[in-house]
C-alpha positions in Angstrom: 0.0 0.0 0.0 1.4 3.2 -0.9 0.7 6.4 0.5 -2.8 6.2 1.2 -4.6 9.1 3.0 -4.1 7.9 7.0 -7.8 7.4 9.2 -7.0 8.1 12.8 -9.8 6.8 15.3 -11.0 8.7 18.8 -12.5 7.0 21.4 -14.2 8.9 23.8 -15.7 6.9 27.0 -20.1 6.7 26.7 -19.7 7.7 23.0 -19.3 5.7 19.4 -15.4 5.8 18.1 -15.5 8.8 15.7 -13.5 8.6 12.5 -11.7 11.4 10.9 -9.1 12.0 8.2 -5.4 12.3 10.3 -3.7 15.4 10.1 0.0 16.8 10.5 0.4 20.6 10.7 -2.7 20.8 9.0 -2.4 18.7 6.3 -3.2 15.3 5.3 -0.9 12.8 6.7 -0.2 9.8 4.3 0.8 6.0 5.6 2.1 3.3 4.2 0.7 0.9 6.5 -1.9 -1.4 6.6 -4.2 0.5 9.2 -6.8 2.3 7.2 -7.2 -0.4 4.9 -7.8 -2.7 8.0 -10.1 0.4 9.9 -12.2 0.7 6.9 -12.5 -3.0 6.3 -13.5 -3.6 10.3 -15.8 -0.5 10.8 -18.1 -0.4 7.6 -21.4 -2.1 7.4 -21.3 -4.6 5.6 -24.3 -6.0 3.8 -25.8 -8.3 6.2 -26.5 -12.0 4.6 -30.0 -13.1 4.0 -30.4 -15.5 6.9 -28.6 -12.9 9.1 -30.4 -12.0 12.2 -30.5 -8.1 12.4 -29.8 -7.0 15.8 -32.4 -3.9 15.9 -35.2 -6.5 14.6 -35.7 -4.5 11.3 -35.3 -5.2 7.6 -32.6 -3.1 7.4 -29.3 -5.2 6.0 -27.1 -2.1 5.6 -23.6 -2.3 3.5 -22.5 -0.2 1.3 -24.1 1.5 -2.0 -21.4 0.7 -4.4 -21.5 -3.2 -3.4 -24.9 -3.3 -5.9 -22.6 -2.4 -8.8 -19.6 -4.4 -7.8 -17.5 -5.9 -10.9 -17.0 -9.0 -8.4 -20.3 -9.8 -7.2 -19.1 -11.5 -4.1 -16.7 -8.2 -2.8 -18.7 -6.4 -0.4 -16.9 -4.0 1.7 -16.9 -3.5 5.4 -17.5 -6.4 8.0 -20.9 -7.9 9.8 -19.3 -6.8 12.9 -22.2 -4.6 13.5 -24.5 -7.6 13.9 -23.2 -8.1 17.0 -24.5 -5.5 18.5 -26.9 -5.9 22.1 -25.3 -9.7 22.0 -24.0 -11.3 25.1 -20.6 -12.2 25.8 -20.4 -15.4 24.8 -18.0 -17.8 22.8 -20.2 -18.3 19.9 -20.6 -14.3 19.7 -16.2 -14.8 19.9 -16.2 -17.1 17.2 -18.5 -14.8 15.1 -16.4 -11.5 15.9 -13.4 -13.5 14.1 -15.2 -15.1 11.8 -17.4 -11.5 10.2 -13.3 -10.0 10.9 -11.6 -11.9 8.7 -14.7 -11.8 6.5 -13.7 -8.5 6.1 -10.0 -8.7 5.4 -9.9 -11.3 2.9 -9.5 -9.1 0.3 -5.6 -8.6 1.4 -5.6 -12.5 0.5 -7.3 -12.2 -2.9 -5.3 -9.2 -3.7 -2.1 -10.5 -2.8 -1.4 -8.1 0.1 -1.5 -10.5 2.6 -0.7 -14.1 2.7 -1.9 -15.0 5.9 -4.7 -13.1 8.4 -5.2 -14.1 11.8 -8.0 -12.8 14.2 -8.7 -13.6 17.3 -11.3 -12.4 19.6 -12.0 -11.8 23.3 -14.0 -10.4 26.1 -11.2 -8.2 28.2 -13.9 -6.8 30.6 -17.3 -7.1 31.2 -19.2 -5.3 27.9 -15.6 -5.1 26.2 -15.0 -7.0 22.8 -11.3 -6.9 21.9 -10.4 -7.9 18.4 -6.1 -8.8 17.9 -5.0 -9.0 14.4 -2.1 -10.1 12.5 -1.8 -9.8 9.1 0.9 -12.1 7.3 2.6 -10.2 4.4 4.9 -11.2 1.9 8.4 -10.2 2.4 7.8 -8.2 5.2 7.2 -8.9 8.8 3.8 -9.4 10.9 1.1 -6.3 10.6 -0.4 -6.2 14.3 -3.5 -4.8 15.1 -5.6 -4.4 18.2 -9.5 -2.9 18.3 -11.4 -2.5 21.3 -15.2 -1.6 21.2 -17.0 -1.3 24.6 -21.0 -2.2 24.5 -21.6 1.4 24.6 -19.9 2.0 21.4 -22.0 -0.1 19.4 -20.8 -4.0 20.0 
């Protein structure tokens, strides 16, 4: 990845995570990591699948507009992440955070950017999911990641 515009993510306690373009001396500031690519692909709403249970108990299945006109039928951006929300802290729920995670990431694979992802997903504290990712990449060493969401910011 080369020089893509940087996403920075706030936190701020009783709120949702806000998301915002990062800036240096007012401008931009460009990376070269992995981290927006891996911020977007977590925190966008992906389109839920049919037999998907939706959390607020409407017919809303989200995702993302430009999905409907996809070249690739099955690429669909974002993660399912979101269905999680109002779940208890459970294993299954655990075994779904990594599962719609690396849902989410397999692009790198397809695209070559990654040769190996692996997520893994636990309950910290008490309302806390806590997502740890390593992302494989050729010629290069490990990508490490590590998301946080408390129940109050959505999951």
């Amino acid at each position: 990845m080369n020089n893509d515009l940087a996403l920075q993510m706030t936190v701020i306690p009783s709120e949702l995570p806000q998301f915002d373009m990062a800036l240096n001396s007012e401008q931009l500031t460009a990376e070269n990591t992995l981290q927006t690519a891996v911020m977007l692909s977590l925190f966008t709403d992906r389109l839920a699948n049919s037999d998907d249970v939706i959390p607020d108990k409407t017919t809303d299945h989200r995702g993302w507009w430009a999905d409907a006109i996809a070249e690739q039928p099955q690429d669909k951006i974002g993660s399912r992440l979101w269905l999680l929300d109002r779940e208890k802290q459970t294993l299954n729920v655990l075994r779904r955070a990594e599962e719609y995670a690396y849902e989410s990431l397999t692009w790198l694979l397809d695209d070559g950017i990654a040769k190996a992802i692996n997520v893994t997903a636990t309950n910290p504290k008490n309302g806390w999911l806590k997502l740890d990712i390593t992302i494989d990449k050729p010629d290069q060493d490990p990508a490490r990641y590590t998301y946080i969401w408390e129940a109050l910011n959505g999951v």
